[in-house]
C-alpha positions as CSV (number, residue, x, y, z in Angstrom):
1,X,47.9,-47.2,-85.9
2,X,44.8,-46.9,-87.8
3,X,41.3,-46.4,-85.7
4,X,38.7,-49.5,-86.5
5,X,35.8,-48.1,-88.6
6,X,33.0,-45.7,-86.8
7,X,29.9,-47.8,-85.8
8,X,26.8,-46.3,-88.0
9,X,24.8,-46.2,-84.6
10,X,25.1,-43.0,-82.7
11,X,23.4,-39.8,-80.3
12,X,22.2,-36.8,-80.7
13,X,22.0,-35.0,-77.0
14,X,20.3,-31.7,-76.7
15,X,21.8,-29.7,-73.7
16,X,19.9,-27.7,-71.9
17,X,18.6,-25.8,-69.1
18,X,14.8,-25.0,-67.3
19,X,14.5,-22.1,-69.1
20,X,15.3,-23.7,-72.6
21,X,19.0,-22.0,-73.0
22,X,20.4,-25.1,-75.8
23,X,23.8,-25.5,-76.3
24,X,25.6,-25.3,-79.8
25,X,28.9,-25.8,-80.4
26,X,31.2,-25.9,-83.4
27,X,33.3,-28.3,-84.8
28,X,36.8,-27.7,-85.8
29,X,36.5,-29.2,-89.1
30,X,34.1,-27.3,-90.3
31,X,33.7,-23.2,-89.6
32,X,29.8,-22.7,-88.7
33,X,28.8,-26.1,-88.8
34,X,27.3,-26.1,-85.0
35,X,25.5,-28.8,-83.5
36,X,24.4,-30.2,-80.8
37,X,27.0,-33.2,-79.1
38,X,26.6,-36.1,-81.5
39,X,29.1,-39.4,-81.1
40,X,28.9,-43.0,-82.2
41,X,28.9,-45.8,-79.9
42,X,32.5,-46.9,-79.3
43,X,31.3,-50.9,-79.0
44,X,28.2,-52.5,-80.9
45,X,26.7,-53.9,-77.5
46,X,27.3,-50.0,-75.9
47,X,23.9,-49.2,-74.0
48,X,23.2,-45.4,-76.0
49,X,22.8,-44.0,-72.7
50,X,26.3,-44.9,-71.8
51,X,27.3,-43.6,-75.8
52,X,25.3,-39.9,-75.2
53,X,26.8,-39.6,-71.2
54,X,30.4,-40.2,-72.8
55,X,29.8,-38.0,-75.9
56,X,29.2,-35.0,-73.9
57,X,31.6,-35.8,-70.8
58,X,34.3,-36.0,-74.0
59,X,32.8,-32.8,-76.2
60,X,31.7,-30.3,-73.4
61,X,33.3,-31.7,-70.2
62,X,29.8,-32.1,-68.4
63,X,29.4,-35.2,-66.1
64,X,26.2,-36.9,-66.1
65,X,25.7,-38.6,-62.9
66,X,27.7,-36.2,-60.2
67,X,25.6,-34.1,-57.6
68,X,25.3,-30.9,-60.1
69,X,24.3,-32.9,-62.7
70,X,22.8,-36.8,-62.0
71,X,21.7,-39.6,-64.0
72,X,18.2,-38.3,-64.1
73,X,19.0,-35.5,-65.7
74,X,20.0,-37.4,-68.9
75,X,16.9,-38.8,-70.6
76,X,16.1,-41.3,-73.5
77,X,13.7,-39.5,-75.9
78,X,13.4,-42.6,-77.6
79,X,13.4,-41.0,-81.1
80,X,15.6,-42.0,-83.9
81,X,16.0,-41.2,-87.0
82,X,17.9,-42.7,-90.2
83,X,19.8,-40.4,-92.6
84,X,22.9,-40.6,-95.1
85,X,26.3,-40.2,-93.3
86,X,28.1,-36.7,-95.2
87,X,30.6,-37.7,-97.8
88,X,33.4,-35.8,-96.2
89,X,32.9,-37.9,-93.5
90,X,32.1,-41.6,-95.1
91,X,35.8,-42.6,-94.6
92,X,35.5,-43.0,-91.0
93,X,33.2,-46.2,-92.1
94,X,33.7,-49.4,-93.1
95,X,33.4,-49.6,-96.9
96,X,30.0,-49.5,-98.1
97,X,28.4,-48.0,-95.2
98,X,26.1,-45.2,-96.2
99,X,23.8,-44.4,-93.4
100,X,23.5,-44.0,-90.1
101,X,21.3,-44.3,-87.4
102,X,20.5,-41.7,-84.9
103,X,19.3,-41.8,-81.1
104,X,18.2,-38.5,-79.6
105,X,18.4,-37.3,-76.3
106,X,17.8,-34.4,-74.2
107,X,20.1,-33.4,-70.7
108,X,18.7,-30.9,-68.7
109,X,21.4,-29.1,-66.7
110,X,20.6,-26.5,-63.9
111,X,22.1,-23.5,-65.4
112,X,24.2,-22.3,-68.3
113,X,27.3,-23.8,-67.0
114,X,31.2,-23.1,-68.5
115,X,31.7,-25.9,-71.0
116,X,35.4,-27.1,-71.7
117,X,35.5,-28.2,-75.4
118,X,37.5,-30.8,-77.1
119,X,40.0,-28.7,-79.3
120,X,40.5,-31.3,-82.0
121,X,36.6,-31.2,-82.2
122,X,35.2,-28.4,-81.5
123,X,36.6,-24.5,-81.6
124,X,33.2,-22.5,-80.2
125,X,30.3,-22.7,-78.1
126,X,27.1,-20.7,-77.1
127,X,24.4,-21.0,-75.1
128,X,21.0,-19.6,-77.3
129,X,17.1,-19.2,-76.9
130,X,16.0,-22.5,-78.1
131,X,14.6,-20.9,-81.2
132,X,18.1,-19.4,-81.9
133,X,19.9,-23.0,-81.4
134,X,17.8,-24.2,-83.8
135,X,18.4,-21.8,-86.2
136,X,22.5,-21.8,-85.7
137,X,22.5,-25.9,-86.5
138,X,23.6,-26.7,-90.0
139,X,21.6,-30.3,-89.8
140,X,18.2,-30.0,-90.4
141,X,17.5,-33.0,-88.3
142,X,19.3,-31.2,-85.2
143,X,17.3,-28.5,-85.5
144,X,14.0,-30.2,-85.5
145,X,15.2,-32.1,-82.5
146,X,15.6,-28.6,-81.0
147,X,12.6,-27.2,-82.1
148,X,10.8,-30.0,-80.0
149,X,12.0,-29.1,-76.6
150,X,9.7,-27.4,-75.2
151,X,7.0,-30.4,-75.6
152,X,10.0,-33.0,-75.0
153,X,11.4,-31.0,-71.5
154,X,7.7,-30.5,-70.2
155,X,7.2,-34.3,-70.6
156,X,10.6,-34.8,-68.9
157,X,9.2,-33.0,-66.0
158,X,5.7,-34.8,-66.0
């Protein structure tokens, strides 16, 4: 059975906690490429909140909307971006798709809690200073989205 062709529409969601601990993980396909949780959305008409709660229930096993961590805690920064999808990974498109677009979001979680990875995506995790998340990512883009916590978190909180 072959999987229909990723949508180019898709999150970024920066997890992390009060004190700016961000988590990075690392994907199985690629040793040191860490990231944040990214996904695409699995229907065109998928709300992106819906996408980004999914993507990190599926990558790190953290439930948005339970007592520990509730709906609140996951928030919109309504920032995308735009950037060319990495040949290695262009087959997962339909032909002639080139670029994708990016949502990001932030999830503030209360401490650094045990994450339970998805072994056919991801191999490693750690929780790291902001600063040092940022440095870790291999995307530029995620690490600018990183870089922008503290202002992003302390609006969260406003």
């Amino acid at each position: 059975m072959t999987k229909p062709p990723k949508i180019p529409e898709s999150v970024l969601v920066v997890i992390y906690t009060s004190a700016l601990d961000v988590l990075v993980i690392e994907r199985a396909d690629q040793p040191n490429f860490w990231q944040s949780v990214t996904g695409s959305k699995d229907t065109p008409d998928e709300p992106l909140a819906v996408t980004a709660a999914r993507e990190v229930a599926e990558e790190t096993g953290i439930v948005v909307g339970t007592e520990a961590v509730p709906d609140g805690a996951l928030v919109d920064w309504h920032h995308r971006i735009e950037y060319s999808i990495y040949p290695q990974y262009l087959h997962r498109y339909a032909s002639g798709v080139t670029r994708n677009t990016e949502h990001w979001f932030g999830l503030c979680v209360p401490h650094r809690v045990d994450v339970t990875l998805a072994p056919r995506e991801h191999v490693a995790y750690a929780w790291l200073p902001y600063l040092e998340a940022a440095a870790r990512c291999f995307s530029p883009s995620n690490a600018e989205a990183i870089l922008q916590l503290p202002v992003r978190a302390a609006s969260s909180r406003a």
